[in-house]
C-alpha positions as CSV (number, residue, x, y, z in Angstrom):
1,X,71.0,15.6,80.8
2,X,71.7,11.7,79.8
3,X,69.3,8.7,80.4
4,X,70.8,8.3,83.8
5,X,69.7,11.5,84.8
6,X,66.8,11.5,83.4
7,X,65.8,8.1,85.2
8,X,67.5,9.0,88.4
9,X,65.5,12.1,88.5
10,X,61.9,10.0,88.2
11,X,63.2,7.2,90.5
12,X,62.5,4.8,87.4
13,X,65.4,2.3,85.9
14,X,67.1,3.3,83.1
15,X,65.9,0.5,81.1
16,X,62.3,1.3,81.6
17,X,62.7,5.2,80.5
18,X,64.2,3.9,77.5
19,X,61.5,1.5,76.7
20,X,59.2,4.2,77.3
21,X,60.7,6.6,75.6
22,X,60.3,4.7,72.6
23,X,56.9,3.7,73.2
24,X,56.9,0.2,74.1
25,X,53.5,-0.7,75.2
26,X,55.1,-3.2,78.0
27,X,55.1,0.5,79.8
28,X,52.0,1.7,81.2
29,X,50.4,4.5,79.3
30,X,50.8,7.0,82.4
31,X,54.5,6.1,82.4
32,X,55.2,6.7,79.1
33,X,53.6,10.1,79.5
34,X,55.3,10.6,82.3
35,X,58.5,9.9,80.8
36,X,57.8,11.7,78.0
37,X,56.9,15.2,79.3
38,X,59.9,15.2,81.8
39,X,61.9,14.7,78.4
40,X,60.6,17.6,77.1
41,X,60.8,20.0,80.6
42,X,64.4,18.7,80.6
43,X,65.6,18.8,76.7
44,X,66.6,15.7,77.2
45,X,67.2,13.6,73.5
46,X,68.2,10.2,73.3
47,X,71.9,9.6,71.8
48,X,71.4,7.7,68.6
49,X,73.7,5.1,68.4
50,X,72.5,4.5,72.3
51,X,68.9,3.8,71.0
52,X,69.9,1.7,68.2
53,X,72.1,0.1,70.1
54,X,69.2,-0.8,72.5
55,X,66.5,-0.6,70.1
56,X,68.1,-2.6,67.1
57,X,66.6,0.2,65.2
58,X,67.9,3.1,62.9
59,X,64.8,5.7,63.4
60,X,65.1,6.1,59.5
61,X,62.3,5.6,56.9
62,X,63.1,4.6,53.4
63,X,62.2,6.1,49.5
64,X,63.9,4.8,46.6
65,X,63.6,5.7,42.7
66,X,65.5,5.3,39.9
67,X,67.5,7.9,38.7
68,X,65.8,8.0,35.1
69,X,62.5,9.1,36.9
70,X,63.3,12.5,38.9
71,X,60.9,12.7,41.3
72,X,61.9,16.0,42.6
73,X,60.3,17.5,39.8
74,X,57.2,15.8,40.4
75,X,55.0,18.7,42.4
76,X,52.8,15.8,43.5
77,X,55.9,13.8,45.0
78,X,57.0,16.7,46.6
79,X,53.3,17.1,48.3
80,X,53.7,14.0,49.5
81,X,57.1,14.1,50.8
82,X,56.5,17.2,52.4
83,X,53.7,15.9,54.7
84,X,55.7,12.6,55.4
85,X,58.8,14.2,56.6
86,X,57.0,17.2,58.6
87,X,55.5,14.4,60.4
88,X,58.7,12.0,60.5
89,X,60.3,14.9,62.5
90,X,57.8,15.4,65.0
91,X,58.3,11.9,65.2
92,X,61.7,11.9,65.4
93,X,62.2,10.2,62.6
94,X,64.7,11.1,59.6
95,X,64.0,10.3,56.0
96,X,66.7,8.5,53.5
97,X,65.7,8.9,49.6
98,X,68.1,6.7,47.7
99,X,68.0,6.3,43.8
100,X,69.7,4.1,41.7
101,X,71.2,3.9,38.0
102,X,69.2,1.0,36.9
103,X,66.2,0.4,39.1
104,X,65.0,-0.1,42.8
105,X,65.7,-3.5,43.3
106,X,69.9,-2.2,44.0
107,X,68.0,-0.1,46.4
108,X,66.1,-2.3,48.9
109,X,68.7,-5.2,48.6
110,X,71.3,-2.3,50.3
111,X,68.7,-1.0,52.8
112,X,68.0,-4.5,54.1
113,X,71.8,-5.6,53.7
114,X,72.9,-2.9,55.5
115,X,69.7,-2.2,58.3
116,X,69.9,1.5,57.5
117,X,66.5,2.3,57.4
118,X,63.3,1.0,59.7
119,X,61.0,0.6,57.2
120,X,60.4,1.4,53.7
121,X,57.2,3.8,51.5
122,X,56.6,2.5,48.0
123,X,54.6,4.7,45.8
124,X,53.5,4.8,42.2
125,X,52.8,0.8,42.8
126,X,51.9,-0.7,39.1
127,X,50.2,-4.2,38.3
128,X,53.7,-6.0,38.6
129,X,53.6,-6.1,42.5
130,X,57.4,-6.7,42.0
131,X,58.9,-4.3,44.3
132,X,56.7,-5.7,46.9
133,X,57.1,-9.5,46.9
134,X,61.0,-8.3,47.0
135,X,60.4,-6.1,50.3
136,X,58.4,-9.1,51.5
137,X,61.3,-12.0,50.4
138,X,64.0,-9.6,52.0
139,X,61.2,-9.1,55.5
140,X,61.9,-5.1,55.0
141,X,58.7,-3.5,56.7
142,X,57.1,-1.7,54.4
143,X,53.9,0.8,53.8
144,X,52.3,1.3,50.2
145,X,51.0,4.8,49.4
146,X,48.4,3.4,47.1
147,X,47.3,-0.3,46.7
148,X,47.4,-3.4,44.2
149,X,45.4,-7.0,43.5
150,X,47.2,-8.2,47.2
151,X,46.7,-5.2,48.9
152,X,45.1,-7.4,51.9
153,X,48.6,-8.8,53.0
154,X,50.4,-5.6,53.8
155,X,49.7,-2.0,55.0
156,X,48.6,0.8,52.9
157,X,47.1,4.2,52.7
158,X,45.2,5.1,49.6
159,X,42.4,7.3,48.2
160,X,39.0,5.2,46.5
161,X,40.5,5.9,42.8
162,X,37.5,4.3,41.3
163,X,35.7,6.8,42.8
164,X,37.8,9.6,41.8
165,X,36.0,9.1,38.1
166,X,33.2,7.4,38.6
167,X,31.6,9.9,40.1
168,X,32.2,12.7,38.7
169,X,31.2,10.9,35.4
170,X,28.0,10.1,37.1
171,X,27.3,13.5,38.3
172,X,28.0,14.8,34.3
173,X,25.6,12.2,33.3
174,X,22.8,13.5,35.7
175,X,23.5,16.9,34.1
176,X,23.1,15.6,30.3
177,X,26.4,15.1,29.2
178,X,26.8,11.7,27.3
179,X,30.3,12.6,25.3
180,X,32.9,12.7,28.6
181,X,37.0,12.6,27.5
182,X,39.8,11.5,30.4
183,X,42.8,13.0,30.7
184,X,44.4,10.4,33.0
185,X,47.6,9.5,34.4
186,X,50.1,6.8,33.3
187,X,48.7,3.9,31.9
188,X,50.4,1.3,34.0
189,X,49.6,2.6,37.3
190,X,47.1,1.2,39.6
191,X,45.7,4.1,40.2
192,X,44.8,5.3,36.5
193,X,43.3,2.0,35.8
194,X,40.6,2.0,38.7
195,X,40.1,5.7,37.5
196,X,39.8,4.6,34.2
197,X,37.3,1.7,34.9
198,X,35.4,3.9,37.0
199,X,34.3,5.8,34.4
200,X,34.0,3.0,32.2
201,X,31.6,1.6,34.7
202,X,29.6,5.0,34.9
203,X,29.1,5.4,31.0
204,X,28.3,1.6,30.8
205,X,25.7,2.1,33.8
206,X,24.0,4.5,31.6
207,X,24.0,2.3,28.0
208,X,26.5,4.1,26.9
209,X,29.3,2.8,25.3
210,X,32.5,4.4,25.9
211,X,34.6,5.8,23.2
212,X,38.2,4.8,23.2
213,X,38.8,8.5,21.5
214,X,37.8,10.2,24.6
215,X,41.0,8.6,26.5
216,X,44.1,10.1,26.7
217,X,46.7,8.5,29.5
218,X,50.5,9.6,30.4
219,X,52.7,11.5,33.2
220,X,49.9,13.9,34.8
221,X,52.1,17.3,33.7
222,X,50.6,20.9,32.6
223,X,52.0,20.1,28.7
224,X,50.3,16.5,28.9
225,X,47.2,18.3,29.9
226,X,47.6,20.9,27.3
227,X,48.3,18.6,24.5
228,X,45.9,15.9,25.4
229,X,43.2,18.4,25.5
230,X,44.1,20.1,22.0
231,X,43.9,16.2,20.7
232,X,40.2,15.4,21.8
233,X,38.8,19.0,21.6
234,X,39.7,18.8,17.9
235,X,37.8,15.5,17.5
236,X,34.7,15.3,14.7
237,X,32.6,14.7,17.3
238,X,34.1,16.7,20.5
239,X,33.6,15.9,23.8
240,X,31.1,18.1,26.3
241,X,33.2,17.5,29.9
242,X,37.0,16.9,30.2
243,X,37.8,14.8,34.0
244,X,41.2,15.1,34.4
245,X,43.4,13.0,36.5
246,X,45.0,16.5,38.7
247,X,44.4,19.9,38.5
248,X,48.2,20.6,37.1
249,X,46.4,18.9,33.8
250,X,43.5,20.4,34.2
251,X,45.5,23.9,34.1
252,X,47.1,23.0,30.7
253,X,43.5,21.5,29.4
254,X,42.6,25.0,30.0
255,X,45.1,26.9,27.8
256,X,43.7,24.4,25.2
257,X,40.7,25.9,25.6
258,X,41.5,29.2,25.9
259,X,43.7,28.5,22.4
260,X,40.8,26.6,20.9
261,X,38.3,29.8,22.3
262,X,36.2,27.3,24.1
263,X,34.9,28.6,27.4
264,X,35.3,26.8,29.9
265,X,31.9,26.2,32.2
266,X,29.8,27.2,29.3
267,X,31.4,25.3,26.2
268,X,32.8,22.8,27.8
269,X,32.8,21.5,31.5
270,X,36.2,20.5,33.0
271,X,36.5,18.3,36.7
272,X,39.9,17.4,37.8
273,X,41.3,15.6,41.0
274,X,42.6,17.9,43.5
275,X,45.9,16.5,45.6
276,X,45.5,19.8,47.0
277,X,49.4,20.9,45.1
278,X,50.2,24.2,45.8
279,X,51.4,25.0,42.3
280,X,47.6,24.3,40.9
281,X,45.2,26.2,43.2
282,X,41.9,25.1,41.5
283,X,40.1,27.8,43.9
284,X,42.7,30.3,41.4
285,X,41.4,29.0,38.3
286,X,39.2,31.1,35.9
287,X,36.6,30.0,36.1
288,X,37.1,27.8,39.6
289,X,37.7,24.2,38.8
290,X,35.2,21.5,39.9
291,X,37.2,18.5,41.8
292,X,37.8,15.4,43.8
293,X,39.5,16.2,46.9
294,X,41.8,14.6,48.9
295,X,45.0,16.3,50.0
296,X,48.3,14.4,48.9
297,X,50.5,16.0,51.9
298,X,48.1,14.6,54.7
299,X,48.5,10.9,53.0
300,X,52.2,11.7,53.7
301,X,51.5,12.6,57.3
302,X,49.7,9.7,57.8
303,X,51.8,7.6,56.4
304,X,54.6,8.5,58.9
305,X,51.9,7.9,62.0
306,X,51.2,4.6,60.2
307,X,55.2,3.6,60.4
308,X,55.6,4.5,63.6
309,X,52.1,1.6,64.6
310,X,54.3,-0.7,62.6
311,X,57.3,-0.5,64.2
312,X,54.7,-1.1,67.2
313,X,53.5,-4.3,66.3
314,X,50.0,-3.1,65.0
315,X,48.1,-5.6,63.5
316,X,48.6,-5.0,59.3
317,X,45.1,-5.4,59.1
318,X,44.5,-2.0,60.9
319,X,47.1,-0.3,58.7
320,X,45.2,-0.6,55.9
321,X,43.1,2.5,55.2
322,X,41.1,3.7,52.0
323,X,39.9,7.4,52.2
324,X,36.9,8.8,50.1
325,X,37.7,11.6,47.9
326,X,35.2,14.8,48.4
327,X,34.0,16.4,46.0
328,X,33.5,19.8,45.4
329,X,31.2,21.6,43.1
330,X,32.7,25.1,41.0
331,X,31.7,27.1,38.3
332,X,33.6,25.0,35.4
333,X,30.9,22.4,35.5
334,X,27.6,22.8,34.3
335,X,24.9,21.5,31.4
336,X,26.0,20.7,27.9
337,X,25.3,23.1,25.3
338,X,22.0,22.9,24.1
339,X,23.4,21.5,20.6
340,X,24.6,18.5,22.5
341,X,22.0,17.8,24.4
């Protein structure tokens, strides 16, 4: 069946199933419905080049990286990924990832040069902003998984970092620890910094004044976790909890302790940030690992039903969303040891 068809069969004009088909809001709600569910009774799909022809658009979303940073072996960009483009297809949108030898910038100037893509997803923002006042001087629509200092003058979906430590460093407080280490993630992300003043904040709340030995920063992997961990549990004066920035850390910080023969949940307590990844089940871990919650693949989901609003014309001030991590009590947190109390 074609668009004539289609529009013939529900006495509409042709133009009018095709602005409703891609959800133009000039159509009534019940006629896009309409539209929509005859579509689907008829396996009608709409030729490609005819929409973006009409549409002026490519029903492609955007990733770029640079090749020296392969993010297919991140798990937690795979997470992510995974929940954007299960979405994107229900949405019938395809995804593009594009890297480049020297850095992103080669990237975005080609998308916008050559209209392939509808809009773009930066993640793994850092203080620079630079990739997004480039988006914005080359008016590529754009979504930020994560947020920076200007976060107010584009869309963005990201989890209350400064939560992510602050409160589990509070809730070790309330149980007597005082000597808390981090195992965070890169130093020069946005989100390790509000993770790191968040529990900076919580120590300081308390008179206490952190201690720079306790921090350990870099790519959140299983060997970072695992070597960070054998640094600070071999300190003079060692630490009581470990909060890691994922539970892939977490899992090396607990060889470390089962090399060291520290027990975790007794000896020392461990928390961790869940992104839910399925190669660290912290529900698996021996003993189960304490966390912040907040699942990495539905921020990709979202993501794509937060493109498709933009496309739209939603407002950017209703794009912008900040979730609250949960979090989740298990058996490796409990009271320091009695000589550290």
């Amino acid at each position: 069946m074609n668009l004539k068809t289609l529009a013939s069969h529900l006495g509409l004009s042709q133009t009018t199933v095709s602005r409703a088909l891609n959800g133009y809001t000039d159509v009534s709600l019940a006629t896009r419905n309409r539209v929509a569910e005859a579509a689907k009774n008829f396996g009608y799909r709409p030729n490609v080049n005819a929409r973006r022809l009409a549409t002026g658009r490519s029903s492609v979303i955007g990733i770029a990286f640079p090749t020296d940073m392969n993010m297919f072996l991140d798990p937690h960009f795979i997470e992510f990924l995974a929940g954007l483009s299960e979405k994107a297809s229900q949405l019938d949108y395809d995804i593009m990832i594009s890297s480049s030898q020297n850095d992103e910038v080669d990237v975005y100037r080609r998308f916008a040069e050559k209209g392939t893509v509808d809009l773009v997803i930066l993640s793994n923002v850092d203080l620079s902003e630079e990739r997004i006042r480039l988006l914005q001087d080359l008016n590529i629509p754009f979504i930020v998984h994560g947020r920076t200092a200007t976060c107010d003058t584009y869309s963005y979906i990201d989890i209350n970092n400064y939560s992510v430590f602050h409160d589990p460093t509070k809730m070790l407080l309330e149980l007597g620890h005082e000597k808390i280490a981090i195992l965070n993630g890169h130093p020069d992300r946005v989100y390790a910094i509000e993770r790191f003043h968040g529990w900076q904040d919580a120590l300081n709340e308390r008179g206490i004044t952190p201690n720079p030995d306790y921090v350990r920063s870099g790519v959140m992997s299983e060997e970072n976790g695992y070597s960070f961990a054998m640094e600070v549990l071999q300190l003079g004066e060692r630490p009581t909890a470990l909060l890691c920035s994922s539970v892939i850390m977490a899992k090396g910080a607990y060889k470390a302790c089962s090399d060291l023969d520290i027990k975790v949940g007794s000896d020392i307590s461990i928390l961790a940030h869940d992104d839910s990844v399925p190669l660290a089940n912290a529900t698996e871990m021996d003993p189960p690992l304490t966390v912040t919650r907040s699942p990495l693949r539905d921020a990709g989901r979202e993501i794509a039903i937060m493109a498709m609003k933009y496309l739209k014309g939603t407002d950017i001030k209703e794009l912008q969303c900040l979730w609250q991590p949960e979090l989740i009590f298990r058996k490796s947190v409990a009271a320091p040891p009695r000589d550290d109390i």
